[in-house]
C-alpha positions in Angstrom: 94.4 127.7 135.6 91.0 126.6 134.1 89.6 129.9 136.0 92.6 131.8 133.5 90.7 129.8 130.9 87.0 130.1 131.2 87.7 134.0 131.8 90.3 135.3 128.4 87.5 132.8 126.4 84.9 134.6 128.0 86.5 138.2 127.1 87.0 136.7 123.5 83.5 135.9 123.5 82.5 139.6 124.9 84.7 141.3 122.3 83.1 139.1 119.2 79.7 140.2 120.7 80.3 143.9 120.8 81.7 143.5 117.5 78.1 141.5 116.2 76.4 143.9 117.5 77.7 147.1 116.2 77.2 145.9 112.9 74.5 145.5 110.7 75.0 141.8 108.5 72.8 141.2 105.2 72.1 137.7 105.8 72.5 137.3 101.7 75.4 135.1 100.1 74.7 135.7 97.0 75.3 138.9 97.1 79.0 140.0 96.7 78.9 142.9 98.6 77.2 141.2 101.6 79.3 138.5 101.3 82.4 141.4 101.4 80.5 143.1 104.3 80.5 139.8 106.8 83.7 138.8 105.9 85.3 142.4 106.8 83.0 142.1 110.3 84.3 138.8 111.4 88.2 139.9 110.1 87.2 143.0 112.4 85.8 140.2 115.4 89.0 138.2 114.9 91.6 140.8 115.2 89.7 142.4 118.4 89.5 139.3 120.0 92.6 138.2 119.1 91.9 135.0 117.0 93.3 133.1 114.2 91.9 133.7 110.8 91.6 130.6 108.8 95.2 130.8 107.5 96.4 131.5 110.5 94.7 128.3 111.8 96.0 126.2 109.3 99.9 127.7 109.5 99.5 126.9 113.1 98.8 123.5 112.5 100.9 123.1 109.6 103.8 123.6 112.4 102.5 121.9 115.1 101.9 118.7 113.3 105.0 118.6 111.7 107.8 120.1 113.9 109.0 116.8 114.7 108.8 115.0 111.3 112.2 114.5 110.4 111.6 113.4 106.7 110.3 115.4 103.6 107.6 112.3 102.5 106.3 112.6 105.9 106.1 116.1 105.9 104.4 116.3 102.7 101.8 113.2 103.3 101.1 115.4 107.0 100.1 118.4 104.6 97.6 116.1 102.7 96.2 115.1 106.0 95.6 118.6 107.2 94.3 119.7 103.6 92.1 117.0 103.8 90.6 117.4 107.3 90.6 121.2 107.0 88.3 120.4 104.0 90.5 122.3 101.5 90.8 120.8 98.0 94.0 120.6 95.6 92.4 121.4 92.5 95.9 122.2 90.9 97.4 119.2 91.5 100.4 120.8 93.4 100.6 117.8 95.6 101.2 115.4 93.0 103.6 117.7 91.4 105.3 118.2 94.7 105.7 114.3 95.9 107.2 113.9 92.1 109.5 116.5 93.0 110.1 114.5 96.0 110.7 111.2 94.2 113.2 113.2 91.2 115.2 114.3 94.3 115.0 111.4 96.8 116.4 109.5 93.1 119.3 111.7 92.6 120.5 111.8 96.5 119.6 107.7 96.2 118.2 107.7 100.3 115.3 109.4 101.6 115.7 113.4 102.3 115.6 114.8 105.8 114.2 118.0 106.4 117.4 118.9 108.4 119.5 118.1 104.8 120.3 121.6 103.9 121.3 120.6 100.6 118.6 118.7 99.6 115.8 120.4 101.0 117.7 123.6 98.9 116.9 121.5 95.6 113.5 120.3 96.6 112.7 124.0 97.5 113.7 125.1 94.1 111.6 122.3 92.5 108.5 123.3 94.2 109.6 126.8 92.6 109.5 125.6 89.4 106.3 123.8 90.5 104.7 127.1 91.4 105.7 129.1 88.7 104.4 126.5 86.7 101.1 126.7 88.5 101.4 130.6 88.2 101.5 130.8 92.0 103.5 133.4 93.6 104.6 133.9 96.9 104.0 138.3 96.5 100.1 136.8 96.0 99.7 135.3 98.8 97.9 137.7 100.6 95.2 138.1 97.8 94.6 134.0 98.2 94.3 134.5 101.5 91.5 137.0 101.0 90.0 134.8 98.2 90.1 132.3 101.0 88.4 134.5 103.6 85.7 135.2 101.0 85.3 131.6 100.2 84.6 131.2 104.1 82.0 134.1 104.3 80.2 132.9 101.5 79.8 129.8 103.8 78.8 131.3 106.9 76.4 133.0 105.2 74.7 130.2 103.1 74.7 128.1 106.6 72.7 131.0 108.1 70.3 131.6 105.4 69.7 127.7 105.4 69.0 127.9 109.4 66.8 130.9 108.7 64.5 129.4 106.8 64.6 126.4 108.5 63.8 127.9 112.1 60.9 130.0 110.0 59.9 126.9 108.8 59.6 125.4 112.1 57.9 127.9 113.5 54.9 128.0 110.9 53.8 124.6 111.1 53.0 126.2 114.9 49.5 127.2 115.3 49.8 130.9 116.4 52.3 131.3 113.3 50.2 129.8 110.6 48.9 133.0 109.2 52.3 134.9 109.3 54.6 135.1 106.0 57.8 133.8 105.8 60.3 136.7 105.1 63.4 136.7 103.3 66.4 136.3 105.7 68.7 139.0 104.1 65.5 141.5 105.8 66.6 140.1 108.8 68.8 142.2 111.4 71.0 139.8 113.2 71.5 142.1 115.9 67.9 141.6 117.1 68.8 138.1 117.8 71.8 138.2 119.6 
């Protein structure tokens, strides 16, 4: 089983490395169309080596956390949990707007609401509705979030990798045989040479 393992990780692995190496990555975040660039490559290295995009990741935990939370309170404090560990902020406030919705309809049905409450979770749905038109969110734009989301992450990357770039150039200066060279500019760099 472990063999089953090591090997489909491995062939993952192999696929993101073809993929890396096919393509040429301006090492520049604050460029938009670098930034665009990277993020299409490793959407391209995801979907040939069959990984989970960032959404994906978090949908995956969202239901494997919470399939066997029977209440809606405990549902929603699990989704804090995960934003908060996942690093995600709610700069909106949805949260609060949603655990108010919670409290308005936990009020009316005077007991705590179950997820498998049909009726109640139908009224809480349509108050996180209201919540979300509010907000101006809309489930049709979902995709375009996720993209803004997938940017957010490239940018990331790409700022992490500039940072280790000059950091490993620095290193290697304060070396004696590298005194004299000059420290390039990481978006000159061809990240393909280094894998």
């Amino acid at each position: 089983m472990l063999k089953n393992i090591f090997l489909e990780v491995k062939k993952k692995f192999d696929t993101a490395m073809e993929v890396l190496r096919a393509e040429k990555i301006t090492i520049d975040p604050e460029d938009p169309a670098a930034v665009t660039h990277y993020a299409k490559v490793m959407k391209t290295v995801r979907e040939k080596a069959d990984l989970f995009s960032e959404s994906q990741r978090i949908q995956y935990t969202i239901q494997t956390k919470t399939q066997d939370i029977p209440d809606a309170r405990t549902y929603l404090l699990t989704l804090k949990e995960i934003r908060i560990k996942r690093g995600l902020t709610d700069e909106l406030g949805a949260e609060a707007m949603m655990m108010d919705a919670l409290e308005k309809v936990e009020k009316d049905l005077k007991k705590p609401l179950m997820r498998n409450d049909k009726k109640g979770m139908a009224v809480l749905l349509a108050e996180f509705d209201k919540i979300n038109k509010k907000l101006g969110i809309r489930k049709e734009d979902l995709p375009k979030y996720e993209e803004q989301l997938e940017l957010k992450i490239a940018k990331a990357q790409l700022e992490e990798l500039h940072k280790e770039c000059y950091e490993a150039m620095d290193t290697q200066k304060k070396r004696e045989e590298f005194k004299d060279e000059d420290v390039i500019e990481p978006k000159s760099l061809d990240i393909r040479n280094f894998i």
